[in-house]
BAKOL-901623 format. One record per residue (C-alpha): residue number from 1; z, x, y; residue in one letter. Coordinates in pm, whole numbers, always signed. Example, Ala and Ser with C-alpha at 12.3 -4.5 7.8 and 13.67 -1.06 7.14 Angstrom:
2
<site><k>1</k><up>+780</up><east>+1230</east><north>-450</north><r>a</r></site>
<site><k>2</k><up>+714</up><east>+1367</east><north>-106</north><r>s</r></site>
END
This chain:
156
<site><k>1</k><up>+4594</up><east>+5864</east><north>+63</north><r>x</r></site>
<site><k>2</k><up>+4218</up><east>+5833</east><north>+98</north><r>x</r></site>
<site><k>3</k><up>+4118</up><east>+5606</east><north>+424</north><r>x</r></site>
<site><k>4</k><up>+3794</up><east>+5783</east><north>+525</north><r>x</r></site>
<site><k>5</k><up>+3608</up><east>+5698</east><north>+213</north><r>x</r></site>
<site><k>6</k><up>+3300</up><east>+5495</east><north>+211</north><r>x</r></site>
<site><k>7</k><up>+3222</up><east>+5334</east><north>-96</north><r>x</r></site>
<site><k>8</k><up>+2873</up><east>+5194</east><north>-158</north><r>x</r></site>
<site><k>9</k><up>+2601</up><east>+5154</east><north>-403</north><r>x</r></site>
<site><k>10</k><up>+2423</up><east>+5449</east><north>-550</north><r>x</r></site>
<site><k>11</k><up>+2074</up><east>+5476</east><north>-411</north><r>x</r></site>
<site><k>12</k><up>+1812</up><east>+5711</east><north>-652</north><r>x</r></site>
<site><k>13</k><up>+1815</up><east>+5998</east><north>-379</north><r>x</r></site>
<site><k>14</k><up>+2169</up><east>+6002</east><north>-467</north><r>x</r></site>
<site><k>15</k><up>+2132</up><east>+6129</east><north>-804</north><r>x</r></site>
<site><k>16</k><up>+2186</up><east>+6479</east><north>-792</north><r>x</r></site>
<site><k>17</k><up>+2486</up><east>+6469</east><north>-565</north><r>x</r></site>
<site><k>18</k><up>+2609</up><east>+6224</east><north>-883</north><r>x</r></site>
<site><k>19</k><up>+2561</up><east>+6479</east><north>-1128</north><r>x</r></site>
<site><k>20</k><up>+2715</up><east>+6727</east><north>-951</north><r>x</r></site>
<site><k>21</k><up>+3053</up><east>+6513</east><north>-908</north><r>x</r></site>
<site><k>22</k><up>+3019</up><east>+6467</east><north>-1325</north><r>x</r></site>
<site><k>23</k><up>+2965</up><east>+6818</east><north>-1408</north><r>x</r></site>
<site><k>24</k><up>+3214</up><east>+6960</east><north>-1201</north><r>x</r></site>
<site><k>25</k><up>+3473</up><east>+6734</east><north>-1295</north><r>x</r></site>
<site><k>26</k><up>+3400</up><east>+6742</east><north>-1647</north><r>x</r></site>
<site><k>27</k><up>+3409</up><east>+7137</east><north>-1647</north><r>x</r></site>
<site><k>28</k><up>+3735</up><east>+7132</east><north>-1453</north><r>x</r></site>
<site><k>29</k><up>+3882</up><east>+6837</east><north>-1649</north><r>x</r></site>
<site><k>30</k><up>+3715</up><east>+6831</east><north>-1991</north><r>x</r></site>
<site><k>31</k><up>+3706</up><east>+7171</east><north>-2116</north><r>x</r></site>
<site><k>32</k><up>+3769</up><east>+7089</east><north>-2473</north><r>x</r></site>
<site><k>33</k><up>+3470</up><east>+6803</east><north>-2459</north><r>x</r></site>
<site><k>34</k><up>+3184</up><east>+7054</east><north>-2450</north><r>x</r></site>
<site><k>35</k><up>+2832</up><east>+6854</east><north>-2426</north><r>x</r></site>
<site><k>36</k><up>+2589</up><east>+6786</east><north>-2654</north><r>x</r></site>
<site><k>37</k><up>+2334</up><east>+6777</east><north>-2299</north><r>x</r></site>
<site><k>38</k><up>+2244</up><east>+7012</east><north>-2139</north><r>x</r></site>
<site><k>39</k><up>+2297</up><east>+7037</east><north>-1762</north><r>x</r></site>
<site><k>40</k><up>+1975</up><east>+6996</east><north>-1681</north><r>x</r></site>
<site><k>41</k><up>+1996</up><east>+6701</east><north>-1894</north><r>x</r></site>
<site><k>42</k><up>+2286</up><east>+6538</east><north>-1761</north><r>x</r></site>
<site><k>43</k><up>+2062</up><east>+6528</east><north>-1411</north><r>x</r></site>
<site><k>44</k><up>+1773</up><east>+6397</east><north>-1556</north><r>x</r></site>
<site><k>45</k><up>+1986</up><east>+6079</east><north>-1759</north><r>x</r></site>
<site><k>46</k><up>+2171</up><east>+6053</east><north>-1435</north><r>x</r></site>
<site><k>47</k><up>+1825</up><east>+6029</east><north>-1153</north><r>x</r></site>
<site><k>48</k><up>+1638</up><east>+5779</east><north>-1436</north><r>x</r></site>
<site><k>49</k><up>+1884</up><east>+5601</east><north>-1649</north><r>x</r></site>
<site><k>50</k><up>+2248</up><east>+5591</east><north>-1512</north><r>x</r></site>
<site><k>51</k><up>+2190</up><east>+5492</east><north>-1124</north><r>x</r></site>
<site><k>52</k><up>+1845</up><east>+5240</east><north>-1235</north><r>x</r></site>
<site><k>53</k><up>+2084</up><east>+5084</east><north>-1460</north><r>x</r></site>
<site><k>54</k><up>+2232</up><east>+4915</east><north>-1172</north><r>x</r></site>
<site><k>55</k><up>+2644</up><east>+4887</east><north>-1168</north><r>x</r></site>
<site><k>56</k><up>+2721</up><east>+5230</east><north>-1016</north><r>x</r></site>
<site><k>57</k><up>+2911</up><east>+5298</east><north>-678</north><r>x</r></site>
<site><k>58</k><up>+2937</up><east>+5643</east><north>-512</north><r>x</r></site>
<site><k>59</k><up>+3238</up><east>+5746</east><north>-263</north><r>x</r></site>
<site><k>60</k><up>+3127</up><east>+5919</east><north>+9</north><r>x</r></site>
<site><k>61</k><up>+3345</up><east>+6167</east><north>+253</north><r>x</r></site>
<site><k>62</k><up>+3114</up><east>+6182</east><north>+562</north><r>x</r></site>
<site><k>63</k><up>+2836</up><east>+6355</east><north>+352</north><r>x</r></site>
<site><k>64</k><up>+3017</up><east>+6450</east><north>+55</north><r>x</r></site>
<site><k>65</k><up>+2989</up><east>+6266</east><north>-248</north><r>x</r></site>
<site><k>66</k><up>+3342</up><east>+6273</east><north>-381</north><r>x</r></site>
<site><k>67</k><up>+3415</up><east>+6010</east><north>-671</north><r>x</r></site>
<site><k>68</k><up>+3137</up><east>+5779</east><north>-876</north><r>x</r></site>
<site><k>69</k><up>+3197</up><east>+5487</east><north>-1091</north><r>x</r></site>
<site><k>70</k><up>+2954</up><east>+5320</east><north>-1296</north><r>x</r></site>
<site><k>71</k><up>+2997</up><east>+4947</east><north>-1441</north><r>x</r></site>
<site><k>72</k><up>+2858</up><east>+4636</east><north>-1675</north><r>x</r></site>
<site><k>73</k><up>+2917</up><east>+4314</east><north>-1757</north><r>x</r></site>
<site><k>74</k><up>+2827</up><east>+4232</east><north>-2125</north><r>x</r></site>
<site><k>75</k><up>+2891</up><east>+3889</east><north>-2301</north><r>x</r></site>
<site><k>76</k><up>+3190</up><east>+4043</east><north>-2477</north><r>x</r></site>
<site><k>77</k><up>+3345</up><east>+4232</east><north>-2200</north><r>x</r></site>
<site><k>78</k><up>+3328</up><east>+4430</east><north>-1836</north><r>x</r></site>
<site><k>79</k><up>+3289</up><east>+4808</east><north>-1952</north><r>x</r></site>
<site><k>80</k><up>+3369</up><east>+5095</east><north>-1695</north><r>x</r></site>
<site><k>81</k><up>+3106</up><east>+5364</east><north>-1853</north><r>x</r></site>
<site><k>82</k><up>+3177</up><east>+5640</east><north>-1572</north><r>x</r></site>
<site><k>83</k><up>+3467</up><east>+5715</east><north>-1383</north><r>x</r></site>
<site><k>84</k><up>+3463</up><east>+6036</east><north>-1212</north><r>x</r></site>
<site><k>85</k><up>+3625</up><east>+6220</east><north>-900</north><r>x</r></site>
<site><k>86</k><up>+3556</up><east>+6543</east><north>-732</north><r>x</r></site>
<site><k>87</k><up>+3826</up><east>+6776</east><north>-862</north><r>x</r></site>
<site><k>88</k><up>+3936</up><east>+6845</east><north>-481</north><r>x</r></site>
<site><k>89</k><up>+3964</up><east>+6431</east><north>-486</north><r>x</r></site>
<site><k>90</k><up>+4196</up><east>+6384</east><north>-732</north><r>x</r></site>
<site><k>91</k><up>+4551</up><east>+6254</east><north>-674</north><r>x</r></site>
<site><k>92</k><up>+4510</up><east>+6140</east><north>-333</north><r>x</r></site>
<site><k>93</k><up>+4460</up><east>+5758</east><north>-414</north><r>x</r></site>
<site><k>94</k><up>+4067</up><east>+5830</east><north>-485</north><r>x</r></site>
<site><k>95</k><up>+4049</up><east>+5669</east><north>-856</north><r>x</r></site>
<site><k>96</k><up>+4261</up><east>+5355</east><north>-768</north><r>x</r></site>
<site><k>97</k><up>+4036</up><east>+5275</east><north>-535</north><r>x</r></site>
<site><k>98</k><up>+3717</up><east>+5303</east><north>-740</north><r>x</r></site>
<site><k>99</k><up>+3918</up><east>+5113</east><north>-1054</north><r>x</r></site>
<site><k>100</k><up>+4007</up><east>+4865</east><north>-810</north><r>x</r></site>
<site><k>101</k><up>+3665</up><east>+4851</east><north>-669</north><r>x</r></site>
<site><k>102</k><up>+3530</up><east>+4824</east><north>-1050</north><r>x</r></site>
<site><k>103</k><up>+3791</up><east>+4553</east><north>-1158</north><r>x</r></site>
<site><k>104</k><up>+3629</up><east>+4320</east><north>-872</north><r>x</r></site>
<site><k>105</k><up>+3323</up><east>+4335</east><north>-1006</north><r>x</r></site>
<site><k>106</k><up>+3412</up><east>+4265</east><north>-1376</north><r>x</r></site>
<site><k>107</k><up>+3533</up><east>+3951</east><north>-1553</north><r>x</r></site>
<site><k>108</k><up>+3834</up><east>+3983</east><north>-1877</north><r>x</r></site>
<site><k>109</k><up>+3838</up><east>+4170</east><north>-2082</north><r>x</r></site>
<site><k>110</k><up>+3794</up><east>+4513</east><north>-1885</north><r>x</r></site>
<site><k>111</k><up>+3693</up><east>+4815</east><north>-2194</north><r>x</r></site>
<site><k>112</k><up>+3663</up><east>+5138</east><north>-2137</north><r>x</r></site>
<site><k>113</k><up>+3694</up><east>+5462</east><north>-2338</north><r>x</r></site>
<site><k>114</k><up>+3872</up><east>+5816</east><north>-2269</north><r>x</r></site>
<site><k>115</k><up>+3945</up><east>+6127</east><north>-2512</north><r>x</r></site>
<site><k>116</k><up>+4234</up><east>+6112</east><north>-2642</north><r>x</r></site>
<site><k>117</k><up>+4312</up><east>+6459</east><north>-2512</north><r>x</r></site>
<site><k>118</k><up>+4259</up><east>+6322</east><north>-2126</north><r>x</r></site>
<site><k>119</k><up>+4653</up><east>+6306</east><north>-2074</north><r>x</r></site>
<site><k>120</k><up>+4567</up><east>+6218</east><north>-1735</north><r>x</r></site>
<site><k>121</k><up>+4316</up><east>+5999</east><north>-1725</north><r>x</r></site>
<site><k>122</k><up>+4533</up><east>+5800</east><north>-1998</north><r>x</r></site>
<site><k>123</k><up>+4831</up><east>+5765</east><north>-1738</north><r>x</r></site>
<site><k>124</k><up>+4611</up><east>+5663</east><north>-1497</north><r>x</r></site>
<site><k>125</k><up>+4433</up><east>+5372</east><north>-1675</north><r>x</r></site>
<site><k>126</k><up>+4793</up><east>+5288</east><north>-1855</north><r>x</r></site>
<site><k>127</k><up>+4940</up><east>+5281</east><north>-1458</north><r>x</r></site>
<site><k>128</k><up>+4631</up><east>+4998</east><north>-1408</north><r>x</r></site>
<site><k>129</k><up>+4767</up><east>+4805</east><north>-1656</north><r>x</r></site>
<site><k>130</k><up>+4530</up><east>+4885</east><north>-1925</north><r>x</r></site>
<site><k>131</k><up>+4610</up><east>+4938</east><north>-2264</north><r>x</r></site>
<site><k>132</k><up>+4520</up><east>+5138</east><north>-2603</north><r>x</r></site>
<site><k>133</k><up>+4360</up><east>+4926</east><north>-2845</north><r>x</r></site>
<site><k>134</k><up>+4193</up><east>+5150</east><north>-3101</north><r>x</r></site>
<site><k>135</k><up>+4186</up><east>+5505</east><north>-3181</north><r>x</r></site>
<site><k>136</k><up>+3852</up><east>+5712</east><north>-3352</north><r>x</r></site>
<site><k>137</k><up>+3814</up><east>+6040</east><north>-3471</north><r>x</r></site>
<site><k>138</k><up>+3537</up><east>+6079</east><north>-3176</north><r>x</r></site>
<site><k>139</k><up>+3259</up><east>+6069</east><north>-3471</north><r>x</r></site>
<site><k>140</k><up>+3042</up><east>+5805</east><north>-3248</north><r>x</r></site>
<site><k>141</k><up>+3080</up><east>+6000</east><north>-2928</north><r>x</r></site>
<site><k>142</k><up>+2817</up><east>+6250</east><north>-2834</north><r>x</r></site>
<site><k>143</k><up>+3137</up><east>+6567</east><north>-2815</north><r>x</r></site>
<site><k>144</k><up>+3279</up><east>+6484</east><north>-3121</north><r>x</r></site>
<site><k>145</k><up>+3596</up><east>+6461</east><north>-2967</north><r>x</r></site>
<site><k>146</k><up>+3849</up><east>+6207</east><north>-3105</north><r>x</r></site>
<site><k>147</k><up>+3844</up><east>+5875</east><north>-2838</north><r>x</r></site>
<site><k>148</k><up>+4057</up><east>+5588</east><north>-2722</north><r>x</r></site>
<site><k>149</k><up>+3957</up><east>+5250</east><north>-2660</north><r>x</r></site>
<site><k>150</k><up>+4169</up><east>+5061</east><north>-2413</north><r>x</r></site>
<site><k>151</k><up>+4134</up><east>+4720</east><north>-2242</north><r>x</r></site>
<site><k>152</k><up>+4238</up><east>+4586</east><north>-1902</north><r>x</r></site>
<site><k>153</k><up>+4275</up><east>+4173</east><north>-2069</north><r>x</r></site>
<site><k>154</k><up>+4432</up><east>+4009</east><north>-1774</north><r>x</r></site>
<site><k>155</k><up>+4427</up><east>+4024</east><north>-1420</north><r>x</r></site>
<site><k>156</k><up>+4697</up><east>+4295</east><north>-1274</north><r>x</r></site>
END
């Protein structure tokens, strides 16, 4: 279990430690989701779109940066848009942490969406109670990878 993990709001200078934390754990985890962004890319939407967009929370380890998650409310729904971990972070209590941390912040419904593929992120969101609640050939997503929809409706 993680108990020496400081979560707190992303601050700009933050940014490339973000990125980092995204493209390793995609690259580790998502192998089959290649991007349609570069690298190089993927830092620059993280410094000037993802953390000014407000919503986003970084887990620290001393001066690590191990685990991000990025949220919003819309009129329709709390969305979880980014939920990543460090690859050395994961299964050691890490992600229910930032979930719970992200369900706080959010009102019902809770939406967010995974590839289909993600066997393991799908247990883990199932585990928090949310559930499937539509399926797409990943034609809207920027991989092209067939997607799940699932939604967190009441409180756990």
């Amino acid at each position: 279990m993680i108990t020496s993990i400081e979560l707190r709001p992303a601050r700009v200078d933050d940014a490339p430690r973000i990125a980092r934390v995204l493209l390793w754990s995609r690259l580790v985890f998502l192998p089959y989701a290649v991007s349609s962004h570069s690298d190089d890319d993927t830092r620059h939407w993280v410094r000037n779109v993802l953390v000014p967009s407000g919503g986003v929370t970084v887990a620290c380890e001393g001066e690590a940066m191990v685990g991000v998650v990025a949220v919003s409310q819309e009129a329709e729904a709390g969305w979880i848009h980014q939920l990543y971990l460090s690859p050395t972070h994961v299964g050691r209590g890490l992600g229910s942490r930032l979930i719970d941390h992200a369900l706080q912040q959010l009102a019902r419904p809770v939406r967010l969406y995974t590839f289909q593929a993600n066997a393991g992120a799908r247990r883990f969101y199932e585990r928090h109670g949310f559930r499937a609640i539509a399926f797409s050939d990943g034609s809207t997503n920027d991989e092209r990878c067939p997607d799940v929809l699932y939604e967190l409706a009441t409180p756990r």
